[in-house]
N, C-alpha and C positions, 0 to 999 in steps of 0.2 A: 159183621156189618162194616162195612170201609166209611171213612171219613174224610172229607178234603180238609189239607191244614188252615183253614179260616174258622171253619165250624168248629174245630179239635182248639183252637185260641181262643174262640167267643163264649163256647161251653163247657165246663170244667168237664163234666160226668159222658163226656161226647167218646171219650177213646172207651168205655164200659158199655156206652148205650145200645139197647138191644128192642129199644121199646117205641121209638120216632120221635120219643119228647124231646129232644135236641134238636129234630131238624123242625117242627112248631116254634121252637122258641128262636132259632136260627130266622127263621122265617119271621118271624113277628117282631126281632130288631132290622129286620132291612125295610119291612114295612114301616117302624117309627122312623129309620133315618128317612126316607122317601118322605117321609111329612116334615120332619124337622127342615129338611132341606128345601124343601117347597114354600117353606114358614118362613124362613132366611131370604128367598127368592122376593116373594113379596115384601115384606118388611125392608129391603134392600130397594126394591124398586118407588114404594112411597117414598122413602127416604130421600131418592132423586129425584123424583117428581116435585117434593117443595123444594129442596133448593134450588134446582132449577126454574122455580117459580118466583122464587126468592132474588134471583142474580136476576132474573127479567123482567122484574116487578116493573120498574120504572117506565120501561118497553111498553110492558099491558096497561100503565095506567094512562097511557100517551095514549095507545092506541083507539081504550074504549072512553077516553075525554073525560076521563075519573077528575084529571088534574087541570086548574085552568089554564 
């Protein structure tokens, strides 16, 4: 069974393996980065949406006559 060198890094028993469990488990850390990274994606993006809420507050409260 051949291995590409990522799989052969990410899983020790992968140059032995004869059996798929290394390409399941190969597979199910790109699936957790593909969520971590979408987790970062969002949590990055709220993160701009208040500050930018934040630097424009004064803007929004002119705007909507919050302020007299």
């Amino acid at each position: 069974m051949r291995h590409d060198l990522t799989l052969i890094a990410a899983i020790p028993h992968a140059s032995a393996c004869q059996c798929g469990r290394c390409m399941a488990e190969h597979r199910r850390q790109i699936r957790e980065g593909k969520r971590d990274a979408l987790l970062g994606l969002a949590v990055g993006a709220v993160i701009s949406i208040v500050l930018i809420a934040i630097h424009f507050w004064p803007a929004i409260e002119a705007t909507l006559g919050v302020r007299p």
